[in-house]
N, C-alpha and C positions, 0 to 999 in steps of 0.2 A: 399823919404825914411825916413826922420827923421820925419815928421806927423806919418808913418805908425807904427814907434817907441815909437813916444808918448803915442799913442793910446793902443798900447798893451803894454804898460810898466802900465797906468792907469788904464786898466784891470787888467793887475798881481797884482797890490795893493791893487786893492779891491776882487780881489780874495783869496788876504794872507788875506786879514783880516777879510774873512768872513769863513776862512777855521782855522783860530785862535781863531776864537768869537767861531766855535763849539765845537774845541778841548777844552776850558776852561769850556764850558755849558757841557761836558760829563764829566771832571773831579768831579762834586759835587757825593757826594755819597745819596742815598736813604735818609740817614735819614736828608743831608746837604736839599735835595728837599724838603721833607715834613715839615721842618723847616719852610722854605720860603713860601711855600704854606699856612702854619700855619699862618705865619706873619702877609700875604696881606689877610688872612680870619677872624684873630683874633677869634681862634677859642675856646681861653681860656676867653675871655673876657678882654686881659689886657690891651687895650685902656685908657679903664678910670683907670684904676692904675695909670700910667705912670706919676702922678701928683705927684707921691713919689719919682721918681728919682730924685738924687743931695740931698735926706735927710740922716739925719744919724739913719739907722736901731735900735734905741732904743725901750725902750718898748712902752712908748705912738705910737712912730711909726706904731710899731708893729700891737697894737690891733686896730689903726687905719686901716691900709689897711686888717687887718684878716674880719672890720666889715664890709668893702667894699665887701669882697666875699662872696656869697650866699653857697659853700661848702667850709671849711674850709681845707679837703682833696686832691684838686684842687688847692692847692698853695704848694710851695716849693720855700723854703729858700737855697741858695745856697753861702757859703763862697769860697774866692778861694783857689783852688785846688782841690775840690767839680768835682765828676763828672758827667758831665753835659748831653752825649747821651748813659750814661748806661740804663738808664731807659727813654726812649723816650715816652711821653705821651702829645698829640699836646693840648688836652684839657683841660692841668692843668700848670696855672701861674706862673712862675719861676722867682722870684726877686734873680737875683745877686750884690749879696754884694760886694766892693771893699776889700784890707788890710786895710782901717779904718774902714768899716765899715756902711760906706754910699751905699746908691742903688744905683749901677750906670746902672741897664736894668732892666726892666721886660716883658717876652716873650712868648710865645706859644712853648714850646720844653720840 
């Protein structure tokens, strides 16, 4: 009797937790998806950015990573408080800034 408890007790475990993994995988919303899809697509190009994060957004900075992009339209500078999926656009570079100042992400959103 207590094998046959094991056995479905190891079951229900992995049961809860495959019935938890989808409750959480349904909670993103459309644009949280397309983000993510954006990300693992790199659809903005901002791989090679990403060499700016941990700098402080000044102007050399600046027209540094502006010369790295081939449309300058395609980027967007974001301070915080800035909001970030009013304008959802997976194919243009979003360098978020911290409160000093520095780039701490740049993303496909």
């Amino acid at each position: 009797m207590m094998q046959w408890f094991a056995i479905h007790r190891s079951n229900f475990r992995s049961a809860t937790i495959l019935l938890v993994a989808a409750l959480v995988a349904g909670c993103q919303s459309a644009g949280e998806r397309l983000i993510a899809q954006a990300a693992r697509s790199d659809t903005c190009a901002a791989k090679p950015l990403r060499s700016f994060v941990g700098r402080k957004a000044d102007y050399p900075t600046r027209e540094a990573l502006e010369q790295r992009v081939a449309n300058k339209s395609r980027l967007r500078w974001l301070a915080p408080g800035d909001e970030i999926l009013a304008d959802l656009n997976t194919d243009r570079a979003n360098v978020v800034l911290d409160e000093n100042g520095t780039i701490k992400n740049i993303g496909c959103f």
